[in-house]
N, C-alpha and C positions, 0 to 999 in steps of 0.2 A: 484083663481090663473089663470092667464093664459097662454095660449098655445105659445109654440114655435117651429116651424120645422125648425130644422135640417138640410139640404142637403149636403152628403159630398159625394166627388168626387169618384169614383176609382181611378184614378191618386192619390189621397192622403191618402186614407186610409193607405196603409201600413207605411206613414211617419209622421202621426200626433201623437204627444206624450204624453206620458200617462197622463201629465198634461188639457190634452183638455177633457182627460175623465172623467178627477178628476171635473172640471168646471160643466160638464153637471150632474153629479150626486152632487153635491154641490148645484146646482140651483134647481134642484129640492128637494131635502132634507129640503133646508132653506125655502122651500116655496116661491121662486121667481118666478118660471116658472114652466109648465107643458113641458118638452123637447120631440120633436116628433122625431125620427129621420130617413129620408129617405135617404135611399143609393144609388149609382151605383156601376161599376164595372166594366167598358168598358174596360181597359188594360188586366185583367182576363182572360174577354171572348175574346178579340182578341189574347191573348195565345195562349187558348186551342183553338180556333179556327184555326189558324196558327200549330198548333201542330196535328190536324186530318184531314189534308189538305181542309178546307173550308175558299174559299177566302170570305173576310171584305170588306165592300164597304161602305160609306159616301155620304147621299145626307143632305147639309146644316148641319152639326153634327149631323143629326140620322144616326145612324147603320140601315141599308138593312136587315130586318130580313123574312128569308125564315124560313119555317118550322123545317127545320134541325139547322138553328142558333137558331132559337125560341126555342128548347129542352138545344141547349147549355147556353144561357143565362138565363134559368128558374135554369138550376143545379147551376152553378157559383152564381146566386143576390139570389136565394134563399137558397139553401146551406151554399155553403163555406163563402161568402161574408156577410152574416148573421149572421152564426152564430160567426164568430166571433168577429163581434161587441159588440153581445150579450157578450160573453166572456169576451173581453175588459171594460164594464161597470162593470161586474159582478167583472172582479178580484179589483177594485178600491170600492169597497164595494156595487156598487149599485147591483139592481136587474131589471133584463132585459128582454122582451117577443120578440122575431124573429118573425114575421106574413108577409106572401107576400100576394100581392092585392088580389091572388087570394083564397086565405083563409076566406069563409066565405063570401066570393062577397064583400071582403072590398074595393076593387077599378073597380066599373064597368064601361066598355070600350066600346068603339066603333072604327073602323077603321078611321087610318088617313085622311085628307083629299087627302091625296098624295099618298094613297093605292097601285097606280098602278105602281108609282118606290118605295116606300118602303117596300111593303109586309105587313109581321103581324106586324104592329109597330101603337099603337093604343093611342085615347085620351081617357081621362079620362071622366065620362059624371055625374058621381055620386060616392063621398064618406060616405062609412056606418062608420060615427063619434061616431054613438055609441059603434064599437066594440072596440074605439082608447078609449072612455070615459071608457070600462069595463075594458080594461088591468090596468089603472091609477088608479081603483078602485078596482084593485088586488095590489096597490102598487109598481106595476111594470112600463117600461120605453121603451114606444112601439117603433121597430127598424123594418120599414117596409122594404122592398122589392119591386121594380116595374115593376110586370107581372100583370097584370090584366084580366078580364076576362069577356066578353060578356053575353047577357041573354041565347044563344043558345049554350055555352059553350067553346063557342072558346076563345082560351087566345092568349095576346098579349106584345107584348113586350112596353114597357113605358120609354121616356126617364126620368131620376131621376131627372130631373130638371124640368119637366112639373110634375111627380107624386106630387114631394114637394109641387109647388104652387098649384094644384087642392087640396091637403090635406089642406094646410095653408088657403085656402078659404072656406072651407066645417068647418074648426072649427074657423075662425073669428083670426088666429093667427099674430103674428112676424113671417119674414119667413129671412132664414140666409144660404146663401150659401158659403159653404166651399171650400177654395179652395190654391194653396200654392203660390197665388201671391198677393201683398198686395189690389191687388181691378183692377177696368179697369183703364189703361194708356198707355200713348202714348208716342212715343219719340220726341224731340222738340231741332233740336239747338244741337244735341248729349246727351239730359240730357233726362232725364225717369221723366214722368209727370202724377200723380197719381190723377185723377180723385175722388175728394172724395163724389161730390154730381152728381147726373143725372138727367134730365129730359126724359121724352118718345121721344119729338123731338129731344134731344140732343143723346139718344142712336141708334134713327132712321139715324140720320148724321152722325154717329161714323162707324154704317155698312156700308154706303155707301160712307166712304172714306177708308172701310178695313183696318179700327183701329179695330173693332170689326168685328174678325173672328171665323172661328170654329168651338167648342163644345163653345164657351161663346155667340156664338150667342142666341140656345136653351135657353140658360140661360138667359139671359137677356132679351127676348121675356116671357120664364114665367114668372118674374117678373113683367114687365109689366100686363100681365094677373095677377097675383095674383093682383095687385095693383087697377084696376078696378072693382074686384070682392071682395070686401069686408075683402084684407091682410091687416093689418094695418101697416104694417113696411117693408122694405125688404132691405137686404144687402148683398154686396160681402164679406166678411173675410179671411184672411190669417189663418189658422189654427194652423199654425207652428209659429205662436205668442202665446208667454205666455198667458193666461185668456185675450186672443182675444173676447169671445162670453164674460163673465163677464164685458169687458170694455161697449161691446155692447149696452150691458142691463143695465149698468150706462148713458149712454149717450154721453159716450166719440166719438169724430168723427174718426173715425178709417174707414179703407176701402173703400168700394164706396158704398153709398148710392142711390137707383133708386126712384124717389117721381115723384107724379101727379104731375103738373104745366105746366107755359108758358116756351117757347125759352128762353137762355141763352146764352150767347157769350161760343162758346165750345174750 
């Protein structure tokens, strides 16, 4: 069976419906996939940050994590944002294991290269795939968390869209990110123009005409990376689509798809 991670937004957790959860314990039940699923939870943690007066700061879609946000966002992705996923799978009959990277040294870290404006906001260097193989071999339906953690003990905050594709490459998976727009597009002419396939040069031109801004930048950077490093699929998804990830996994062309290749008229 093979592996598939997951990646679903904080922006959209609290809005995808219980049919999405139905899909991902369906697919694995039936034997079609192994589902990994990794989270964020940035709207959360900029809350409760905003709510104990600590200002939020953005360099390129990572969040600036100082030591005091790095406590806030270990409680909110490991915690509350966890567990209720786990919940959400469980009430739709599956059965579900909550693990953060830093459990176990399942995601170990090293500082970003941008350390010195981002703070504790770390890359991934190495995933421990066997502890993702022993949850599956409890029959359970691993829903990671992205704090990770150093050989010298320091943890660090992970954006969920680099955690995803470093996990999707450590076990050889399809990598699927969730999200509640139907994929990257542009507007053209007054009309909305849905990108369904991408190339690396074409996403690299898409940044630099700030069609691709944001928190989709991160994202579309790990893709790329997953896709060099041994992901063998990767896509944008609308989550808020009926058996959106089931169409996927048929073959159907839904969303934006990012693939190796030459330039393309964009």
């Amino acid at each position: 069976m093979s592996y598939l991670v997951i990646k679903c937004g904080g922006s959209v957790l609290e809005r995808l419906p219980q049919t999405f959860y139905n899909n991902i314990v369906e697919l694995y039940k039936s034997g079609v996939c192994k589902p990994v699923i990794v989270h964020g939870g940035g709207p959360l943690i900029s809350s409760l940050l905003t709510k104990i007066g600590v200002e939020t700061k953005f360099v390129d879609g990572l969040r600036v994590t100082t030591m005091e946000v790095l406590d806030v966002v270990e409680m909110v992705l490991s915690g509350s944002v966890n567990k209720k996923i786990v919940e959400r799978l469980q009430k739709v009959g599956g059965s579900a294991y909550g693990i953060s990277g830093v459990d176990g040294g399942l995601l170990q870290a090293k500082p970003s290269q941008n350390a010195e404006q981002l703070g504790f906001v770390g890359e991934v260097v190495h995933v421990k795939s066997e502890l993702i193989d022993a949850i599956f071999e409890q029959g359970q339906i691993p829903v990671i968390s992205p704090v990770a953690i150093d050989e010298n003990g320091q943890k660090y905050n992970i954006n969920g869209d680099v955690a995803a594709s470093a996990v999707a490459q450590a076990l050889g998976a399809k990598l699927c990110f969730i999200s509640d727009i139907p994929g990257i597009y542009a507007e053209e002419n007054g009309e909305t123009k849905t990108f369904h396939e991408l190339t690396e040069k074409q996403v690299e031109s898409l940044i630099e005409q700030k069609v691709i801004t944001g928190g989709m930048i991160p994202k579309v950077k790990a893709a790329i990376d997953g896709l060099t490093h041994n992901v063998e699929e990767v896509v944008i998804l609308n989550g808020m689509t009926v058996n959106s990830l089931t169409h996927f996994l048929q073959g159907k062309s839904i969303g934006t798809k990012i693939i190796a290749g030459e330039m393309q008229n964009v």
